[in-house]
ZADO-1210 file (C-alpha; in nm, 4 decimals, padded with zeros to 6 digits):
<atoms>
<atom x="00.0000" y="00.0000" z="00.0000" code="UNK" pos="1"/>
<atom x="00.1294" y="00.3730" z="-00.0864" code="UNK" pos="2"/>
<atom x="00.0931" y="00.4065" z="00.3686" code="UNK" pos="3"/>
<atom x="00.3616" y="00.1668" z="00.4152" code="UNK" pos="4"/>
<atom x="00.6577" y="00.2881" z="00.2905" code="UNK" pos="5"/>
<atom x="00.7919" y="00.6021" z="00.0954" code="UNK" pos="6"/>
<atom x="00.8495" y="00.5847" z="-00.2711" code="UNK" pos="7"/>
<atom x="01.1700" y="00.6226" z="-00.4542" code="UNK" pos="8"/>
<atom x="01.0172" y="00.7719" z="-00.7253" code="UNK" pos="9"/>
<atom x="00.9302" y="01.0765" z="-00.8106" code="UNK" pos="10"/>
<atom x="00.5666" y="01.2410" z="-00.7967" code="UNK" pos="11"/>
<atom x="00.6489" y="01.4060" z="-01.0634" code="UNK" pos="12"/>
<atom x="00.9304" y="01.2754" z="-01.3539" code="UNK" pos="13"/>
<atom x="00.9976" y="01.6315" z="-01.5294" code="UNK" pos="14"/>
<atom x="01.2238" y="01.4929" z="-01.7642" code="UNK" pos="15"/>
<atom x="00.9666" y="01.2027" z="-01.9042" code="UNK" pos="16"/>
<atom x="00.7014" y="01.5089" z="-01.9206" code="UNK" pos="17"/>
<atom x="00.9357" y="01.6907" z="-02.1098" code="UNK" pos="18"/>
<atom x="01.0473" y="01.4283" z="-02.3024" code="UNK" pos="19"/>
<atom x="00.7324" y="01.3357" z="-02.3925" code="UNK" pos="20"/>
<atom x="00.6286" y="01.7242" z="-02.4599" code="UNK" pos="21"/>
<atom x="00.9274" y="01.7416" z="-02.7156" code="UNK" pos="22"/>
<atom x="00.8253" y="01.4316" z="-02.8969" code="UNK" pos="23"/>
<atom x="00.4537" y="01.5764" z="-02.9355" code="UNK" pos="24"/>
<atom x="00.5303" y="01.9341" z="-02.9875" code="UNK" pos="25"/>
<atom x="00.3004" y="02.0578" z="-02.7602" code="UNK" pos="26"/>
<atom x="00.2711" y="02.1467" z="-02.4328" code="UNK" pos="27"/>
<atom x="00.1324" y="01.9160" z="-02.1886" code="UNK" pos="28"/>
<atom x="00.0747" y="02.0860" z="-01.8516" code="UNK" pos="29"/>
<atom x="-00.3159" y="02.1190" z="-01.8994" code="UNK" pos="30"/>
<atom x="-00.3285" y="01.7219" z="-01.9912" code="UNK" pos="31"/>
<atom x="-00.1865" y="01.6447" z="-01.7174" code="UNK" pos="32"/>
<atom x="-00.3813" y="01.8834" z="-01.5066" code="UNK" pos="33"/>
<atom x="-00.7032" y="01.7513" z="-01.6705" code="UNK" pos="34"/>
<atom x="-00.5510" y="01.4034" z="-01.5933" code="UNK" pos="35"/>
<atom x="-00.5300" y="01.4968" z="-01.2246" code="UNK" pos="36"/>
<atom x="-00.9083" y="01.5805" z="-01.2185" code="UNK" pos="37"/>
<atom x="-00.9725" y="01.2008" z="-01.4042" code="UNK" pos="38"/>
<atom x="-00.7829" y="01.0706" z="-01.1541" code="UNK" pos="39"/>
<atom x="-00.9842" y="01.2229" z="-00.8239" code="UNK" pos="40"/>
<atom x="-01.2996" y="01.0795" z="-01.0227" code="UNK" pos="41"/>
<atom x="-01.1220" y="00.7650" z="-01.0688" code="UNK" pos="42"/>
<atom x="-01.0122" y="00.7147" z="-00.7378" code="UNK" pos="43"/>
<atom x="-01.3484" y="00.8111" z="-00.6025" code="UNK" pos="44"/>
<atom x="-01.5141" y="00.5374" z="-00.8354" code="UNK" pos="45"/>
<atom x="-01.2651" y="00.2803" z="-00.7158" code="UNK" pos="46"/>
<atom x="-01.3815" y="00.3437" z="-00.3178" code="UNK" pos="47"/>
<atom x="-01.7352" y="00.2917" z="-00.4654" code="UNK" pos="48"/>
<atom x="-01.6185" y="-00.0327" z="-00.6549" code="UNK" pos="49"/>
<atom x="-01.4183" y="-00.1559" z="-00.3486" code="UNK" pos="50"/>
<atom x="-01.7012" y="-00.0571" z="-00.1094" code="UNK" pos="51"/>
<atom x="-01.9597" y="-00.2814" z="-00.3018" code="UNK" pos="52"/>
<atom x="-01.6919" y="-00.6190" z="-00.3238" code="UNK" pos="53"/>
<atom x="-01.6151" y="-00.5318" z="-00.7010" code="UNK" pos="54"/>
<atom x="-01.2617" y="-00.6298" z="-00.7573" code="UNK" pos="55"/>
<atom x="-01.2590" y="-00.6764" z="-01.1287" code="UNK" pos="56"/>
<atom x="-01.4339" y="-00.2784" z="-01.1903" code="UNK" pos="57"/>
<atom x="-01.1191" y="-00.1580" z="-00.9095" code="UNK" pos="58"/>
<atom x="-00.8689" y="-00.3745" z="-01.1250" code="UNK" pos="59"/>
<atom x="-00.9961" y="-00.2342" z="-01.4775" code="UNK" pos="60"/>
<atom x="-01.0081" y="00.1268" z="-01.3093" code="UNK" pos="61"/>
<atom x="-00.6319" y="00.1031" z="-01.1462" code="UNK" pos="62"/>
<atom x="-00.5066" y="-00.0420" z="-01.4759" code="UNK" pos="63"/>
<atom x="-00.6448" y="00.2081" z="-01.6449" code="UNK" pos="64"/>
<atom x="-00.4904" y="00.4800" z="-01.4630" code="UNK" pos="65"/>
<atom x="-00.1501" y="00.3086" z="-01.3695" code="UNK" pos="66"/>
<atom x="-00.0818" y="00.3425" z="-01.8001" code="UNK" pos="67"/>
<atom x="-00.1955" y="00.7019" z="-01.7933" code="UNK" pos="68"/>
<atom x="00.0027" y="00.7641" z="-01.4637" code="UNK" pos="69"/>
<atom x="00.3274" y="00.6169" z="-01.5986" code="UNK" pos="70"/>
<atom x="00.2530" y="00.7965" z="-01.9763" code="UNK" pos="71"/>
<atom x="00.2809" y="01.1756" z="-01.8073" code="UNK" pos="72"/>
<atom x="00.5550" y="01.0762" z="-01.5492" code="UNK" pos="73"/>
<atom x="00.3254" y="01.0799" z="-01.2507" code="UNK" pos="74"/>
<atom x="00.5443" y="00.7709" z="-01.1238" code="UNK" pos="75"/>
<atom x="00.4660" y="00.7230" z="-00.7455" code="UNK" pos="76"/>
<atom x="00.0513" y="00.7910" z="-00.8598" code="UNK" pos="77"/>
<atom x="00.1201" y="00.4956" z="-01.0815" code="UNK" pos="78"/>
<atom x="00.2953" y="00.2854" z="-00.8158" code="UNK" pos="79"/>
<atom x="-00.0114" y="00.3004" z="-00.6795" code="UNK" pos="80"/>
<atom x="-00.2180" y="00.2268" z="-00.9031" code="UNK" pos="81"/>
<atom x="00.0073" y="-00.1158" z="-00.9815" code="UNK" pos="82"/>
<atom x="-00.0357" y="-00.2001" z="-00.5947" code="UNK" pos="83"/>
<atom x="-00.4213" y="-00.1675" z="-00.6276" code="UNK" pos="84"/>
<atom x="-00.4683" y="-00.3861" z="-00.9584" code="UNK" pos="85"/>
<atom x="-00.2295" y="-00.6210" z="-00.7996" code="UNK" pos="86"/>
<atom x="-00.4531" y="-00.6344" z="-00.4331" code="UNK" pos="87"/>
<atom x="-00.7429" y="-00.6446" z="-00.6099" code="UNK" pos="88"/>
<atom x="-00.6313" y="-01.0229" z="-00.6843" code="UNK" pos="89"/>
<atom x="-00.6270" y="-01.0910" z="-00.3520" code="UNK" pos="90"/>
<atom x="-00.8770" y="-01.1417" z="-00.0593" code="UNK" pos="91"/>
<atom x="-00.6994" y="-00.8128" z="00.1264" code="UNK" pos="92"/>
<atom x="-00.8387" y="-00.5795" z="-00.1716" code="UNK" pos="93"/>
<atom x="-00.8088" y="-00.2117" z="-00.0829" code="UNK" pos="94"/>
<atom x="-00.8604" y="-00.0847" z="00.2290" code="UNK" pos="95"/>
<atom x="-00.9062" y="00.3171" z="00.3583" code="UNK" pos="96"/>
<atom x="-00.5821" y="00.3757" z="00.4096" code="UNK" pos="97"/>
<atom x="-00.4965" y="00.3307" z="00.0258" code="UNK" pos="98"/>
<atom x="-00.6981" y="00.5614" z="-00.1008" code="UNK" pos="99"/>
<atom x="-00.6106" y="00.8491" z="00.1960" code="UNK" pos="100"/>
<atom x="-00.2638" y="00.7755" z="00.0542" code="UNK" pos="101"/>
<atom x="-00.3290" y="00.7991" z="-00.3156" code="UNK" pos="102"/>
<atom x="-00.5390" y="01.1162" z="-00.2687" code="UNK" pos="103"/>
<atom x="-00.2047" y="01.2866" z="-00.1054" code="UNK" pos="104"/>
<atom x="-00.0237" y="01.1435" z="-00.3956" code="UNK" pos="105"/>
<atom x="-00.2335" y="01.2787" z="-00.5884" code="UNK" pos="106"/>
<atom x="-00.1957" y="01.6695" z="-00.4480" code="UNK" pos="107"/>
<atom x="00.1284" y="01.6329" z="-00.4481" code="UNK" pos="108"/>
<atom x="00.0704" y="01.5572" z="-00.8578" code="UNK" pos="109"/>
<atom x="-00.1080" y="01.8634" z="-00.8604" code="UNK" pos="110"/>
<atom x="00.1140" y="02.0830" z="-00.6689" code="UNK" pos="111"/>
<atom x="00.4340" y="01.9863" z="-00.8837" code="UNK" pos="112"/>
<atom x="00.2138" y="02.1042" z="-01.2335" code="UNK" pos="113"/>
<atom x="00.1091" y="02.3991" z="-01.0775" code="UNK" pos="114"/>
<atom x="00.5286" y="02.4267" z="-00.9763" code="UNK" pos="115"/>
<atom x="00.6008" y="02.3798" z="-01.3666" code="UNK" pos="116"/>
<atom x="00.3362" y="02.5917" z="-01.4849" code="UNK" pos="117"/>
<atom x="00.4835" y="02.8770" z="-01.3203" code="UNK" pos="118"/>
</atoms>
């Protein structure tokens, strides 16, 4: 779970982003600031899958968003995304604490595009 134990990574991998800006020609800091809003609803529809013992709908959802996580460098947001398609193979599935954690992960997302958009 993203509680247990900090992440190497960072929130935020400027130089994929950047990499991946240069190979698109185009700026990408209000994807992934729309991406940070599809993530909050994501998240949000996971607690609802979770809540009602839906493991495959969590799984889809956190596969989903580890690929767009990873795509615009949001590294530890994908980290956790892996963990929850990977627990939601298990009888533990996701408990509170996950998504308290992911939804901090997810500011600081937020917080380092704001940083680059200034």
């Amino acid at each position: 779970m993203p509680t247990n134990r900090p992440s190497a990574l960072p929130v935020l991998d400027q130089d994929h982003l950047m990499s991946l800006e240069k190979f698109l020609n185009q700026d990408l800091t209000s994807v992934a600031t729309e991406f940070t809003k599809d993530c909050e609803r994501a998240i949000h529809a996971m607690s609802l899958a979770s809540a009602s013992d839906d493991p495959i709908q969590v799984r889809q959802i956190a596969h989903q968003m580890l690929g767009a996580s990873h795509t615009l460098g949001m590294l530890q947001l994908a980290e956790a995304f892996a963990i929850a398609e990977n627990e939601s193979h298990s009888d533990g599935f996701l408990d509170g604490g996950w998504f308290k954690a992911t939804r901090r992960l997810l500011e600081a997302a937020c917080h380092s595009i704001a940083k680059r958009g200034s």
